[in-house]
N, C-alpha and C positions, 0 to 999 in steps of 0.2 A: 474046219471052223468056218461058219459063212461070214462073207463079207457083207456089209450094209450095202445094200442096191445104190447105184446110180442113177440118174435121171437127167434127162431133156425134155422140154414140152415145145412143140411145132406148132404154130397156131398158123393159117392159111384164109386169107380170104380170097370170094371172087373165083373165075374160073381157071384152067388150069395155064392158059395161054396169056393170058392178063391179068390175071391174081397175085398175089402176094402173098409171103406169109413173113415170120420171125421164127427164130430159134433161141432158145435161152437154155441154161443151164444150172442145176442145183446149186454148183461151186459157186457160182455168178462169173463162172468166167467169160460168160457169153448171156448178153443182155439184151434178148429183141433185137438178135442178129438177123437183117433182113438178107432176103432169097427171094428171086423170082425165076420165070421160065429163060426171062433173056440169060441171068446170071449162069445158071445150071448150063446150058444147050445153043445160045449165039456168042457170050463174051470170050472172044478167042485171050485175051490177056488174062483173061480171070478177075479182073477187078473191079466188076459192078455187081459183085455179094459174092456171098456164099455160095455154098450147095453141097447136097448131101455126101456126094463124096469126097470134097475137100476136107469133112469131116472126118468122114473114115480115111482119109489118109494121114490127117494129123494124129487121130488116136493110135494107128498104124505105127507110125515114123514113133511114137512114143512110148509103144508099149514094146516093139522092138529094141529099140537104143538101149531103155531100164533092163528087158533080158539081157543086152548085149553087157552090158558096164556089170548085173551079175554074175554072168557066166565068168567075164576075164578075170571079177575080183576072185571068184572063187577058185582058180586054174591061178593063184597067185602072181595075175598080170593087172592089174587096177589102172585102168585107162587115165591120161592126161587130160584128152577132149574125143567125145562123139558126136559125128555132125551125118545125122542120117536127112536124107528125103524121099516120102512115099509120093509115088506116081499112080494114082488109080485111074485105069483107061475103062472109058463108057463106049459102047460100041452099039449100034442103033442095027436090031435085024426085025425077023418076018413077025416073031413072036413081041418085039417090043426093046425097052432099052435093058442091058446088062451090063453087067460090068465084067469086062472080059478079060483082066489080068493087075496086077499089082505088083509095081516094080519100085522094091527097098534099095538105095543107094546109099552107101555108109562109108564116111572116113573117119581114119579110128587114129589117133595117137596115141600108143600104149606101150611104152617103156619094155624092153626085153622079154620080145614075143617072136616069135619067127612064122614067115605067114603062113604053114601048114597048120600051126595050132589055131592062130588067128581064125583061120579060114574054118577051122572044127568047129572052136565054140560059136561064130558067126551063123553056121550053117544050124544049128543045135539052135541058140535063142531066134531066128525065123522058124523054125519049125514046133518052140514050144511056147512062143509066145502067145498069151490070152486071145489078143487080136488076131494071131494068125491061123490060130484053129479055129477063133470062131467062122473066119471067112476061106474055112479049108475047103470051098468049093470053086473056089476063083484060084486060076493058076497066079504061084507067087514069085517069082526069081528075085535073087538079091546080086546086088556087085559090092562088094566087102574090100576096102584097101587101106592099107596100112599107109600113111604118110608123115 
């Protein structure tokens, strides 16, 4: 059964070094979210905008967690709290920028589970989650703990 598409629109002015752009999204959850080169590639704190891969790391950290809190409900362990963070590393080579890994951190409160199972379905919702196939070309490691 198809699902109704998604969307975001990038609007960019100017050139790529001193331009600007926004991002916004269908939801509204994001509304002429600005982005520049500095934000992407000099703001070592991360807090002078956005940039594309903080994006895909939030959609990442999110579409993981929902596989994650499925799989446990379904394996009869229904999580208390999920608290994941996606790390996406840009890495600057001959050919230009990539993005050369994505690293899931997850801690999981989930009432009587023991960390082998834990550790199954953990591994199982990273590897079938929407987001994670779609970026099954970029290595992905995850660190999964129970606390």
């Amino acid at each position: 059964m198809p699902i109704q598409p998604r969307s975001a629109t990038a609007i960019w002015k100017g050139d790529g070094a001193s331009g600007s752009g926004t991002i916004s999204t269908l939801s509204g959850a994001l509304q002429a979210l600005p982005y520049t080169f500095k934000a992407r590639f000099q703001s070592e704190d991360g807090k002078a905008g956005s940039n594309p891969e903080e994006l895909i790391a939030a959609a990442h950290a999110g579409c993981f967690t929902m596989a994650l809190s499925f799989g446990l409900s379904k394996a009869g362990h229904p999580p208390t709290e999920l608290d994941t963070t996606a790390e996406v590393s840009l890495l600057q080579g001959e050919a230009g920028f990539s993005i050369s890994g994505i690293k899931l951190i997850t801690k999981a409160q989930v009432p009587g589970i023991d960390t082998a199972k834990f550790q199954e379905i953990a591994a199982g919702a990273k590897a079938g989650c929407p987001i994670s196939r779609a970026l099954s070309a970029v290595p992905i490691t995850l660190e999964a703990s129970l606390v």
